[in-house]
C-alpha positions as CSV (number, residue, x, y, z in Angstrom):
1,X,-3.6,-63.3,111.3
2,X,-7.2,-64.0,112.3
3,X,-8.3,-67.7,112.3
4,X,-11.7,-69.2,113.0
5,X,-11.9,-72.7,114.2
6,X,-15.5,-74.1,113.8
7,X,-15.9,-76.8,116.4
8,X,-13.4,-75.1,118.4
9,X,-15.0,-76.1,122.0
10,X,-14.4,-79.9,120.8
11,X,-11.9,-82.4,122.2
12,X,-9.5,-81.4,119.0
13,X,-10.8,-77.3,117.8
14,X,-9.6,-76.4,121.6
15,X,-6.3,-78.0,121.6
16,X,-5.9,-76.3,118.0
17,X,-7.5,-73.1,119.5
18,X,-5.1,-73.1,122.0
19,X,-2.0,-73.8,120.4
20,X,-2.8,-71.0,117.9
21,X,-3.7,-68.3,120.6
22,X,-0.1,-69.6,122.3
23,X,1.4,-68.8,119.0
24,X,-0.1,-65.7,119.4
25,X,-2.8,-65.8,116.4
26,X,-6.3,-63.8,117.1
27,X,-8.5,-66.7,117.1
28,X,-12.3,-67.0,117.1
29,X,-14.1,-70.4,118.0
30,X,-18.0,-71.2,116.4
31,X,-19.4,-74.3,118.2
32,X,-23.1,-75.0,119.3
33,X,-21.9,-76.7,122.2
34,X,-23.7,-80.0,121.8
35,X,-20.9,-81.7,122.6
36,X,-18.0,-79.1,123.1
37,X,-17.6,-78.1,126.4
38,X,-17.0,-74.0,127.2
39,X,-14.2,-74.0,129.3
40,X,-12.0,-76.0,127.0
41,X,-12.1,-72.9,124.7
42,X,-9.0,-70.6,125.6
43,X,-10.0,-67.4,127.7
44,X,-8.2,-65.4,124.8
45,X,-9.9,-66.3,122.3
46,X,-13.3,-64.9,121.1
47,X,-16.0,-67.2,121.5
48,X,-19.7,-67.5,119.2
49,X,-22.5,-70.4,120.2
50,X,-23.5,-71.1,117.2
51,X,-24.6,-74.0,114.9
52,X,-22.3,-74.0,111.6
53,X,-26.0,-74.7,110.1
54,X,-27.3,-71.3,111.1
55,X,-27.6,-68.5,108.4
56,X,-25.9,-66.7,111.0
57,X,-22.5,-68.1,110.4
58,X,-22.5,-65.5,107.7
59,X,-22.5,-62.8,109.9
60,X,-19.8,-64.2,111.8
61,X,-17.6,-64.3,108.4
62,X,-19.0,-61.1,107.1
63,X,-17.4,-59.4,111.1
64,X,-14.6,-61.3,111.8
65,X,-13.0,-61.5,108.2
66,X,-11.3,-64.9,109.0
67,X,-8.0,-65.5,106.9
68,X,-7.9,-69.3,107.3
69,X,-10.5,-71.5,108.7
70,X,-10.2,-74.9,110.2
71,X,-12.9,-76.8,110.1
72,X,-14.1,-79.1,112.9
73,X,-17.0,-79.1,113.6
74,X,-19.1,-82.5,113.2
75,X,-21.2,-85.0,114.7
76,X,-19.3,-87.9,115.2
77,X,-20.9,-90.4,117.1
78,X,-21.4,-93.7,115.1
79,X,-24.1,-94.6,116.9
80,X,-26.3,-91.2,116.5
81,X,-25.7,-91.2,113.0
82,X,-27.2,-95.1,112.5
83,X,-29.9,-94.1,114.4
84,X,-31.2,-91.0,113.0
85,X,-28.7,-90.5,109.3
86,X,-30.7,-87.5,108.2
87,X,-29.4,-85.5,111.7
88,X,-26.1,-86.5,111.0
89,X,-26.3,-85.4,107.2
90,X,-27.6,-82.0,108.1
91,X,-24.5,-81.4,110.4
92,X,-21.7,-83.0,108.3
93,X,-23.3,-82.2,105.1
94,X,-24.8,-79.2,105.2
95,X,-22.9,-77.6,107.9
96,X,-20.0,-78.3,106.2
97,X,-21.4,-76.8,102.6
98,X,-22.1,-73.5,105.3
99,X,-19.1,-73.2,105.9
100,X,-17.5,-73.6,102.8
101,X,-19.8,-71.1,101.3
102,X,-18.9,-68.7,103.1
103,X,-15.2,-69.2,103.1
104,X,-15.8,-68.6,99.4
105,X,-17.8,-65.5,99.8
106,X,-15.6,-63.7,102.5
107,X,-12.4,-64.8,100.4
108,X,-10.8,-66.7,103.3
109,X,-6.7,-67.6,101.9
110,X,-7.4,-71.3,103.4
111,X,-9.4,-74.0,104.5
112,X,-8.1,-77.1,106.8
113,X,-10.2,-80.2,107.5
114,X,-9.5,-83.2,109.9
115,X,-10.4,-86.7,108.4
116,X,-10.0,-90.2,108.9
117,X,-8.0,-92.3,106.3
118,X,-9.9,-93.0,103.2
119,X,-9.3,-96.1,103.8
120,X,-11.2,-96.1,107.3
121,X,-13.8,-94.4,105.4
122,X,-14.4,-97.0,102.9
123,X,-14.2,-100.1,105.0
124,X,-17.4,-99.6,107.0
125,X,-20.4,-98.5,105.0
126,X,-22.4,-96.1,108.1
127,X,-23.9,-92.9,107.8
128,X,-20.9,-91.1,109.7
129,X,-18.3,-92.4,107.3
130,X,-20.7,-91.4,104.5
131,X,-21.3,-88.5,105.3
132,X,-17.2,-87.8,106.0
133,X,-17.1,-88.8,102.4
134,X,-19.0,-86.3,100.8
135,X,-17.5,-83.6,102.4
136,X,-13.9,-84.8,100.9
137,X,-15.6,-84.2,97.7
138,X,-17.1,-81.4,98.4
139,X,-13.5,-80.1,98.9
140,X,-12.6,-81.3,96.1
141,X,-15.1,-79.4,94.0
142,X,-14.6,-76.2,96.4
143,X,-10.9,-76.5,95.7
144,X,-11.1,-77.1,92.0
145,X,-14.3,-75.0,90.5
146,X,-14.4,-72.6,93.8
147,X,-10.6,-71.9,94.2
148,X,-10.9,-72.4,97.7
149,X,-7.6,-73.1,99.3
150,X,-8.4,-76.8,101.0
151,X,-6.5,-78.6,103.2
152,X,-7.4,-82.4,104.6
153,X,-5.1,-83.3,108.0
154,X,-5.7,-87.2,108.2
155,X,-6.3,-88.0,111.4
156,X,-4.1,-91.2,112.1
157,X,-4.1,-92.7,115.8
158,X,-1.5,-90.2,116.4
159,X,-1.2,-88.4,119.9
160,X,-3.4,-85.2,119.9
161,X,-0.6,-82.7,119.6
162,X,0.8,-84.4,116.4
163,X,-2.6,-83.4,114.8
164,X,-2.5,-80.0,116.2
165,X,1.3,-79.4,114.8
166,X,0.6,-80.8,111.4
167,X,-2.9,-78.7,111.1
168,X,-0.8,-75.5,112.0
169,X,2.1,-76.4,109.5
170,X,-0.8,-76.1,107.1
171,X,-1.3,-72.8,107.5
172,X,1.6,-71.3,104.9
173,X,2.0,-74.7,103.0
174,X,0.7,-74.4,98.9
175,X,-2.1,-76.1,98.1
176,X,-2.3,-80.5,97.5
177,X,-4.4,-82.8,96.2
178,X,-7.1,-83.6,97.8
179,X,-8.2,-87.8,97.2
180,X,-11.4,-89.1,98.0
């Protein structure tokens, strides 16, 4: 099975990578590498610099032919987000709507998302939770006029490995609801 982790270079996407290439998926990793690093990405997995933003990311679907899709790619620094909203709406937003297109287009089986709580979400009114916000809803509609498989993996203090094991039990698990 081929997966493609968007944000794969990041602090989470390359423990995911890496647990799914040690389980012995083909994996493929899209990050920009603003604030991934390189070598966290496994050496067996195939690796694209790219901006989930770019028109290219169609490309990427359209040669790849990704069956499920985790999606982690984001800017998530509070503080860049107060100071410029608009950069971190185009990222979060946008990227994420990217992404989701194309899932729908090249008929991908499932998409996984990591999230903080809702209720972390709605205690703090910034352009980061915002923004995490509208994607949940965006799932929502992907999921329920789009019949995109989604999946949301709330990210709870947990150690980093939890998260990685609960995203991969995702992976043959029907579809739930997703709340936002």
């Amino acid at each position: 099975m081929k997966i493609l982790i968007t944000g794969g270079a990041g602090k989470l996407g390359s423990h995911l990578a890496r647990a799914l290439c040690d389980a012995d998926y083909e994996v493929v990793v899209v990050d920009n590498l603003l604030t991934g690093k390189l070598e966290q990405v496994p050496g067996e997995a195939k690796f694209v610099e790219l901006d989930i933003r770019d028109e290219e990311l169609e490309a990427v679907f359209r040669r790849e032919k990704p069956e499920v899709v985790f999606h982690c790619a984001a800017q998530t620094e509070s503080e860049a987000a107060v100071e410029d909203p608009l950069f971190d709406a185009d990222i979060n937003v946008i990227g994420s709507l990217n992404v989701f297109e194309r899932a729908v287009q090249f008929k991908v089986t499932k998409l996984i998302y990591f999230s903080i709580p809702l209720e972390e979400l709605r205690a703090s009114i910034s352009p980061d939770n915002v923004s995490k916000h509208a994607i949940l809803g965006y799932l929502k509609f992907y999921r329920d006029k789009m019949n995109l498989d989604c999946h949301v993996v709330w990210l709870r203090g947990e150690a980093l490995d939890a998260i990685v094991q609960r995203g991969l039990e995702l992976i043959f698990q029907p579809q739930a609801e997703i709340k936002n």
